[in-house]
N, C-alpha and C positions, 0 to 999 in steps of 0.2 A: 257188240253186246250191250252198250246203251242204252238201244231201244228196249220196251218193252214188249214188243213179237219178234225180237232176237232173243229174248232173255229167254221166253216160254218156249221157242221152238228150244234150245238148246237143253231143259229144262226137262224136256216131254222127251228130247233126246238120249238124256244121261239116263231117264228112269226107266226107257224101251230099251234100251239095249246093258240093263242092268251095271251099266260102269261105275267102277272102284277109283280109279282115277283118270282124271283130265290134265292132259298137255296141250298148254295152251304157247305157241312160239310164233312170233314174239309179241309183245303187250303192243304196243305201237302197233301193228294189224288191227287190236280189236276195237278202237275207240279213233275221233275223229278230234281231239281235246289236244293244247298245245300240250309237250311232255313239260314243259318249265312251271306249267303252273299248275295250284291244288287241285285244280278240277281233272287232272289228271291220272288222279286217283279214286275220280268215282268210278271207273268201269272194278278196280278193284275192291271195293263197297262191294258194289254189284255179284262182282263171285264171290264173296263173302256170304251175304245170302243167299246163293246158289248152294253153296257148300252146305249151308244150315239145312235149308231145304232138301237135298238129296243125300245130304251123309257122304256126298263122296270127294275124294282129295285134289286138288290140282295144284298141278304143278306148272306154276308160270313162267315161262322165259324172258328177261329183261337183259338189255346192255348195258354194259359199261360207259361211262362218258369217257372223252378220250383222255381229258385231262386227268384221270384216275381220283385217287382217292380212299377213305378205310370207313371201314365201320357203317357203310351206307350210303355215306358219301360219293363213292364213286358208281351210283347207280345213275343214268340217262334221266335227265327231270326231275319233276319235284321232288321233297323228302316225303312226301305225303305218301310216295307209294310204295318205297320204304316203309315206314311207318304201320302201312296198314296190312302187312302182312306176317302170320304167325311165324315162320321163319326163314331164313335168309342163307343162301348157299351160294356163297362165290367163286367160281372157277376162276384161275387167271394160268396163264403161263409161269412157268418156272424157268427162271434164267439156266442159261447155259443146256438144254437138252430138249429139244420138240416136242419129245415123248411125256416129257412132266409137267402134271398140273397139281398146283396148289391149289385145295381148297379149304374153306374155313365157311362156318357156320354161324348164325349172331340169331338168338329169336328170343320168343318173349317168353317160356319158357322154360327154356335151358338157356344158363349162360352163352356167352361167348368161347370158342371151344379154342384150342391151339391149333391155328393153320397146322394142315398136312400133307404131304407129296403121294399121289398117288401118278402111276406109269401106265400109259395106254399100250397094248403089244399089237401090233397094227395088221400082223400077221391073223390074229382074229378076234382081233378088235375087243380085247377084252382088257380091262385094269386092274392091277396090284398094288397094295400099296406100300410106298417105301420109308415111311416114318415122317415125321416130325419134318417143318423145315429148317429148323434147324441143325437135326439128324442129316439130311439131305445133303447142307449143306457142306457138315463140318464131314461127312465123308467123302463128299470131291475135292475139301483141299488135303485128306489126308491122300486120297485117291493121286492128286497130282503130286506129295512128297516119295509115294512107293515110285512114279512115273521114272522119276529125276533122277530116282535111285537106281532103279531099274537101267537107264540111260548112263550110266556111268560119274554122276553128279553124287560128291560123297561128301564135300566141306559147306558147311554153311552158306556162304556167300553162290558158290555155284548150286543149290536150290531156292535161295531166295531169288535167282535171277531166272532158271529154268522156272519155277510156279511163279514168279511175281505176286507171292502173297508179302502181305505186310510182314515185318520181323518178329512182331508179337506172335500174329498169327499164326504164322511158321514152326516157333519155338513152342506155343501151343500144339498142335497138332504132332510136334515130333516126340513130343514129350508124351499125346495121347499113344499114337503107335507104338511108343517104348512100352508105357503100361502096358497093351496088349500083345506084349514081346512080340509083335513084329519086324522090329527094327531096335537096334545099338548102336549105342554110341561109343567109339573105341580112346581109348585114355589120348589119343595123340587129335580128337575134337572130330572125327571119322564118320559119319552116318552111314550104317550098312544094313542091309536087309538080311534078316535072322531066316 
């Protein structure tokens, strides 16, 4: 899309077949520009005024570099190409589960929004979303205190060693579950499930 009789065929394209929006996967296809540097981000100039031009939306696919990163940063290349686009939706993997991606959103805009866990069902490939990741989180280690309990593990020391969570942590979460009366603690230091 560099050139200018890529620009127009695609152009004459979006406006013939009346399209609403463009998927464009991945940026590194459309341009011949090293990703490390600013010029990087003229193919995305480029659909910028394509987008002005036809009113319609795209949506572009970019990677990750491997060495990660937040906030923009861990996008493949320059920041320029970052930078030059209205807004910003990061998939990544969610620890501990295949099926969950976190994502989070950064544009110009709308602020920067609270990463969220959403769950792919693979069975038909369709997503739900499971909260917050921090929701996410703090439900799998209470997930792993009900386990422990579940398993016969009822004194402190034998669920800090079945979950391997920190002792704070631990003590957090058993303390969540008690609020939610799922679980008691009996006068002799006992954790049981209500």
């Amino acid at each position: 899309i560099i050139d200018s009789a890529s620009q127009e065929s695609l152009k004459s394209f979006i406006l013939d077949k009346n399209i609403d929006v463009l998927v464009l996967d991945p940026l590194v296809r459309l341009h011949d520009r090293k990703e490390d540097s600013p010029e990087a981000a003229i193919p995305i100039y480029l659909l910028v005024e394509l987008v002005r031009e036809t009113k319609t939306a795209v949506l572009l696919v970019h990677h990750d570099r491997k060495s990660g990163g937040e906030y923009g940063s861990q996008i493949r290349g320059s920041s320029a190409i970052f930078g030059a686009v209205d807004l910003s939706i990061s998939l990544k993997r969610f620890t501990g589960n295949g099926h969950l991606v976190e994502v989070q959103t950064i544009g110009r805009i709308c602020s920067q929004t609270e990463p969220i866990v959403i769950e792919l069902h693979p069975q038909d490939l369709l997503w739900s979303p499971k909260g917050t990741t921090q929701d996410v989180k703090f439900g799998a280690e209470e997930q792993l205190i009900v386990d422990a309990l579940k398993a016969g593990m009822s004194k402190i020391n034998e669920i800090l060693s079945f979950t391997e969570l920190p002792k704070t942590t631990c003590y957090r979460r058993l303390k969540s579950l008690e609020n939610k009366n799922l679980i008691r603690n009996t006068k002799n230091g006992i954790w049981e499930l209500i």
